[in-house]
VOLUMLUM-9671 format. One record per residue (C-alpha): residue number from 1; chain; x, y, z. Coordinates in steps of 0.25 Angstrom, whole numbers, plus 5000, padded with zeros to 4 digits. Example, Ala and Ser with C-alpha at 12.3 -4.5 7.8 and 13.67 -1.06 7.14 Angstrom:
% residues 2
[1; A; [5049; 4982; 5031]]
[2; A; [5055; 4996; 5029]]
***
This chain:
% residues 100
[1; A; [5000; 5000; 5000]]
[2; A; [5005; 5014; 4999]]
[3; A; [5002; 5027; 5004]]
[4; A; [5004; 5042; 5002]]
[5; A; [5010; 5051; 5015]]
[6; A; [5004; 5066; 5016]]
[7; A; [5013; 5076; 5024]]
[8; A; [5002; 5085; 5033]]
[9; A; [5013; 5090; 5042]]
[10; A; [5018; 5103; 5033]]
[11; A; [5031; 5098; 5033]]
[12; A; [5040; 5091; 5024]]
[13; A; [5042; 5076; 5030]]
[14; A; [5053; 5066; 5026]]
[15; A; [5052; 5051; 5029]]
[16; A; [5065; 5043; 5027]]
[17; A; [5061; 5030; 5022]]
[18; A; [5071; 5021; 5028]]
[19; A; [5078; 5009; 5020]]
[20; A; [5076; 4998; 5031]]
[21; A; [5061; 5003; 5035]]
[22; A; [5055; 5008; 5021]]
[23; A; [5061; 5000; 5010]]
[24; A; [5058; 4988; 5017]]
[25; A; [5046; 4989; 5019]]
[26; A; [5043; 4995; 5005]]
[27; A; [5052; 4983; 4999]]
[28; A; [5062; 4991; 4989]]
[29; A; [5073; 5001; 4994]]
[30; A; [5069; 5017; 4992]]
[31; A; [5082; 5021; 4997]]
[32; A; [5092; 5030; 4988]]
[33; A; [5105; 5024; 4984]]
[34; A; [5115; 5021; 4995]]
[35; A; [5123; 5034; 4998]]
[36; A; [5126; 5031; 5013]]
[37; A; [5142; 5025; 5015]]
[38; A; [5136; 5010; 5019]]
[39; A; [5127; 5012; 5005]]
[40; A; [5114; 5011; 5013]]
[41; A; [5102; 5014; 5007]]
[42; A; [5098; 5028; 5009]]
[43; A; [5085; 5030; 5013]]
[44; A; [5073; 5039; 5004]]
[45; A; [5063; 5049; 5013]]
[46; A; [5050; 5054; 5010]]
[47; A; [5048; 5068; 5009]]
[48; A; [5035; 5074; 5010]]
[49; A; [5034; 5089; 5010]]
[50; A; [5023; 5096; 5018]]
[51; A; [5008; 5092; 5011]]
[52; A; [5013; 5081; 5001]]
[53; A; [5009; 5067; 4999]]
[54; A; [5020; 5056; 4997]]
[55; A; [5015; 5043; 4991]]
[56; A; [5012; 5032; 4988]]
[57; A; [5022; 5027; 4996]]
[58; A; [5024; 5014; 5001]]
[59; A; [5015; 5011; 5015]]
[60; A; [5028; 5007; 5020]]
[61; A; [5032; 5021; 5022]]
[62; A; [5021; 5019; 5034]]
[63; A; [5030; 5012; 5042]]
[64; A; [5041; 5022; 5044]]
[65; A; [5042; 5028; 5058]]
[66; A; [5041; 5043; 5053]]
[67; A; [5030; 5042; 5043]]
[68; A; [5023; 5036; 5055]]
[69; A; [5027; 5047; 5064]]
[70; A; [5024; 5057; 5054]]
[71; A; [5010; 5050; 5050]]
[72; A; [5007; 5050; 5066]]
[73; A; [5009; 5064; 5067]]
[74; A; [5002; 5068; 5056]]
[75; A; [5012; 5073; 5046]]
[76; A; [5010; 5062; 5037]]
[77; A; [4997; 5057; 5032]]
[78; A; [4996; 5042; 5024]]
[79; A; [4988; 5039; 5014]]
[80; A; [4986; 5025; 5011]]
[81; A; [4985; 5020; 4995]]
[82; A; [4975; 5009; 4993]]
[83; A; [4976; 5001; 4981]]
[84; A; [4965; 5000; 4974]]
[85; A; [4960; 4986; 4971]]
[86; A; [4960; 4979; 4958]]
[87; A; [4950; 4984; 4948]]
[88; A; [4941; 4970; 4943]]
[89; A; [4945; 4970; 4926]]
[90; A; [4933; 4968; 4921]]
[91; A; [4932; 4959; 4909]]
[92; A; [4933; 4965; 4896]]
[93; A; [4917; 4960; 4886]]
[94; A; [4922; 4957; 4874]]
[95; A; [4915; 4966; 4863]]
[96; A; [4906; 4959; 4854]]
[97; A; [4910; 4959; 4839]]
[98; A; [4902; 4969; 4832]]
[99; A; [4898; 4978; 4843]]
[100; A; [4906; 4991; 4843]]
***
C-alpha cells in the first residue's frame, strides 16, 4: 500500500530515511552512492516544504520513529492509497454479419 504525507506544521521538515530501517522494509536500496570512507550506503531524506504533499511513498515510511513523532504531533498528516480493485472484463458480443 502507499501513502502521501501533508506537511500542516508551516515549516520545512526533513526525514532521513535510513539504510537499515527503510530500504529493508521497502526491499530495494534508496541510498545515494557510497561516498563515506568504509563505502556505506548514504542514506536519501525527505523533504517537505511547508503545505506540500509528498507521495506515493511507500507505507514503510510509516515505521520510522520521526514520521511517527512528526504525525503525533500534528506536522504531518497520511494519507492512505487504496488500490482500486479489478474491474470485471466483460465479454466482448460478436457482431453479427450484415449488421452495421
Amino acid at each position: 500500500m502507499t501513502v502521501s504525507l501533508t506537511n500542516t506544521s508551516g515549516r520545512c521538515l526533513v526525514f532521513v530515511l535510513p539504510h537499515e530501517g527503510y530500504c529493508d522494509a521497502v526491499g530495494r536500496c534508496l541510498c545515494g552512492p557510497p561516498a563515506r570512507r568504509d563505502n556505506g550506503p548514504v542514506a536519501s531524506s525527505l523533504t517537505l516544504p511547508s503545505a506540500s504533499v509528498a507521495g506515493p511513498l511507500d507505507d514503510a515510511v510509516l515505521g520510522l520513529p520521526d514520521v511517527v513523532r512528526a504525525v503525533r504531533r500534528g506536522d504531518v498528516t497520511v494519507t492512505r492509497h487504496v488500490p482500486e480493485p479489478p474491474r470485471p472484463s466483460t465479454p466482448s458480443t460478436p457482431k453479427k454479419r450484415g449488421s452495421g
